[in-house]
C-alpha positions as CSV (number, residue, x, y, z in Angstrom):
1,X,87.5,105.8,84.9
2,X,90.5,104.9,87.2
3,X,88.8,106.7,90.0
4,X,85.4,104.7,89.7
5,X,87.3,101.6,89.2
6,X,89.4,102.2,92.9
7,X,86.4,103.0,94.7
8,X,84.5,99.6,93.4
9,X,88.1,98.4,94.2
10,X,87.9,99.6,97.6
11,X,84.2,98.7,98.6
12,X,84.2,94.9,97.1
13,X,87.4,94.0,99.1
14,X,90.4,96.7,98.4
15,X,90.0,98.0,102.0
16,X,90.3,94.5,103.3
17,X,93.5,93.2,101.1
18,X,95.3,96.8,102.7
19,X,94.1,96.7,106.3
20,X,95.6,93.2,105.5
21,X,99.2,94.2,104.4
22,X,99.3,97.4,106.8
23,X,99.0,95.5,109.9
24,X,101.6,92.3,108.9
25,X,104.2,95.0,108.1
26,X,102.9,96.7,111.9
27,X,103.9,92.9,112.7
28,X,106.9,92.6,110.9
29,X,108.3,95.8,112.2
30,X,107.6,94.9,116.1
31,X,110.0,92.0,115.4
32,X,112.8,94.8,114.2
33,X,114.3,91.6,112.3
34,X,111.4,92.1,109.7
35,X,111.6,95.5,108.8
36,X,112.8,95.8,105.6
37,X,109.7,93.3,104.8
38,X,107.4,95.8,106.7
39,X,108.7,98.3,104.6
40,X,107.2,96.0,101.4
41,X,104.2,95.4,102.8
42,X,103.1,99.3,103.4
43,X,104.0,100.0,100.2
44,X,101.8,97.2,99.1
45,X,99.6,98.2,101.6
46,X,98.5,101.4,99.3
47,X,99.0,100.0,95.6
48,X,96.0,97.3,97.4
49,X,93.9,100.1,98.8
50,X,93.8,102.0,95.2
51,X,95.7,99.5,92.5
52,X,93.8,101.1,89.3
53,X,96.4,104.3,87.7
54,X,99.9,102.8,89.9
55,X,101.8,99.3,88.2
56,X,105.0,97.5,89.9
57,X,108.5,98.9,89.1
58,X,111.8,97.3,90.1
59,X,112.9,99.7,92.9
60,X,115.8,102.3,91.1
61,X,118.2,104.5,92.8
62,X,119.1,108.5,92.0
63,X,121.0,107.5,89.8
64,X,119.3,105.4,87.6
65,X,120.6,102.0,88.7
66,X,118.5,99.0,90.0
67,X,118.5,99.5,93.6
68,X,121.2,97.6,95.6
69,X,118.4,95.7,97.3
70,X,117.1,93.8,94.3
71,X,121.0,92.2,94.3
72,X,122.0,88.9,95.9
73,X,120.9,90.0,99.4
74,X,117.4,91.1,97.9
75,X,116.9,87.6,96.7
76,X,117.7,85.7,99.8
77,X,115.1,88.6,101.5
78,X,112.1,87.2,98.8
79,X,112.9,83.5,99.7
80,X,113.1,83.8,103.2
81,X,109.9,85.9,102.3
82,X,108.4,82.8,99.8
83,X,109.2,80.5,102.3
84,X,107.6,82.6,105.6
85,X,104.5,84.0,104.2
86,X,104.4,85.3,100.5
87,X,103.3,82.1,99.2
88,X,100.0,81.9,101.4
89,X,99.3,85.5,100.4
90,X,99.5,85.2,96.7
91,X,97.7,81.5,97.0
92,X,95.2,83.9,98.5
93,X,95.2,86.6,95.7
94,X,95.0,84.0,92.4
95,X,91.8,82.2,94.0
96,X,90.3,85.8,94.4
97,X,91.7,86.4,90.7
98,X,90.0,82.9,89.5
99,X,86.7,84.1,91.0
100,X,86.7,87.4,89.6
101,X,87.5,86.4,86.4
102,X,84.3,84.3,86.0
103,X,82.9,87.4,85.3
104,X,83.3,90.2,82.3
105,X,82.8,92.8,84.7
106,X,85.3,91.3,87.2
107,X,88.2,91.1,85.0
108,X,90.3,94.0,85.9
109,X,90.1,93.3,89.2
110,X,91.2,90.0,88.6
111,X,94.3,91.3,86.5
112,X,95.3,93.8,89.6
113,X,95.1,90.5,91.9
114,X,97.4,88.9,89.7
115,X,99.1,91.5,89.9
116,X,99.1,91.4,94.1
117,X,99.6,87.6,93.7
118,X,103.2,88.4,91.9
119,X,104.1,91.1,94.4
120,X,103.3,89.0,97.3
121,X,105.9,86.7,96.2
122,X,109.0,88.5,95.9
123,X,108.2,92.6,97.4
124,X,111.7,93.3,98.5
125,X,113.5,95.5,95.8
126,X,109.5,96.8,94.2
127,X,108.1,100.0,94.4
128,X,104.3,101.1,93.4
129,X,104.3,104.1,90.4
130,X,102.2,105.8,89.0
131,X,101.0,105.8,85.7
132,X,100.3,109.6,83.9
């Protein structure tokens, strides 16, 4: 089922929404200044390409501990992020949710937009997984 559900992902729009987030963090990483955002945005760039079988995790190091960059410098990252950019994306991504829910059929797409919407506000310190 998860494999049907990325490819109708992928046709109705998927491909869009990652060619989308792989080229701003191609952007973001030309300015050098934006690469640890650029570094967000791939790994968005494939949970939008395939969403269905992967969820959002706080980033965690070897050793079990919440990664360093979900601290205090993580949170300036997301609101220099919010403030920049995220909040046009996810704007983008819960009118594409709203759409889609109209419909039965449409409604887990709409939930993995929501999902994309949350991401797209604060990606520093996430990291795609996926789920056995």
């Amino acid at each position: 089922m998860t494999l049907l559900l990325n490819i109708l992902w992928f046709i109705c729009g998927g491909w869009l929404s990652g060619t989308l987030w792989l080229l701003s963090g191609c952007l973001l990483a030309v300015t050098i200044v934006g690469l640890p955002w650029a570094q967000a945005a791939w790994r968005i760039a494939g949970f939008a390409y395939f969403p269905f079988g992967k969820r959002i995790v706080d980033r965690i190091d070897e050793t079990g501990v919440e990664d360093p960059g979900t601290g205090p410098l993580g949170l300036v990252m997301n609101i220099v992020w919010i403030i920049l950019g995220g909040w046009h994306i996810a704007l983008s991504h819960l009118i594409i949710a709203g759409l889609e829910a109209v419909t039965i059929i449409g409604l887990p797409f709409a939930f993995k937009d929501l999902q994309l919407a949350w991401l797209a506000l604060a990606p520093v310190g996430k990291s795609v997984q996926r789920i056995r």
